[in-house]
N, C-alpha and C positions, 0 to 999 in steps of 0.2 A: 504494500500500500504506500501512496505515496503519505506525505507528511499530512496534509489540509484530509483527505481524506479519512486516513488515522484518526486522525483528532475527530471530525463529522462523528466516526461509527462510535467511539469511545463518550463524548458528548451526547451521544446518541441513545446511551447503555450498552455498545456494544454489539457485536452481529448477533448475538441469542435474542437482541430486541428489534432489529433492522430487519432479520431476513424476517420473520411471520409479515411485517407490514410493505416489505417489497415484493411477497411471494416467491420468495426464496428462500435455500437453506442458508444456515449461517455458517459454512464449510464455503460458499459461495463468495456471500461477504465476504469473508477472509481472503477469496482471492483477491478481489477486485485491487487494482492497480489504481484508478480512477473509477470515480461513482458512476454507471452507465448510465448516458443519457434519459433513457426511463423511469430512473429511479432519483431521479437529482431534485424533483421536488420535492419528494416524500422527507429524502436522507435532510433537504433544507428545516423541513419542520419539523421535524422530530428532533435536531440538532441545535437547529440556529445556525446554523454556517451556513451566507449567503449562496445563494445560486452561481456567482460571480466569480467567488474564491473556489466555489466545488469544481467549476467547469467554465472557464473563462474562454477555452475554445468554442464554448458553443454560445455564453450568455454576453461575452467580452469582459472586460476586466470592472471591475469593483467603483460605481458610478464615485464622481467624487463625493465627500461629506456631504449632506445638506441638499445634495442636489434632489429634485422629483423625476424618476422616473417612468415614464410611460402613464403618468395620471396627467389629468387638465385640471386646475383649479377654476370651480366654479365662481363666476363673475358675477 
């Protein structure tokens, strides 16, 4: 596993509490290198670790502080 997602599964409780909610085993988990794209919401909520730090190849990197993404504020 790389470093960010380590911490995700661990902050998580761990694959014993990841796989039932990704429908996977947690033998599975353990392999993952990177969160696969299917499961990168789930591991976001369950964790707290942005979508951005999990998978930046797919989400782009980590919007700056403060910034609003993808909302409109109503006027």
């Amino acid at each position: 596993m790389n470093d960010v997602t380590r911490i995700a599964v661990e902050k998580a409780g761990g694959p014993k509490r990841v796989a039932p909610e990704c429908g996977c085993t947690r033998q599975a988990v353990s392999k993952w290198t990177r969160v696969p794209p299917k499961h990168v919401l789930t591991v976001e909520r369950l964790s707290g670790v942005s979508r951005h730090a999990l998978r930046p190849d797919i989400y782009g990197p980590l919007p700056p502080h403060g910034a609003v993404t993808g909302l409109q504020m109503a006027s």
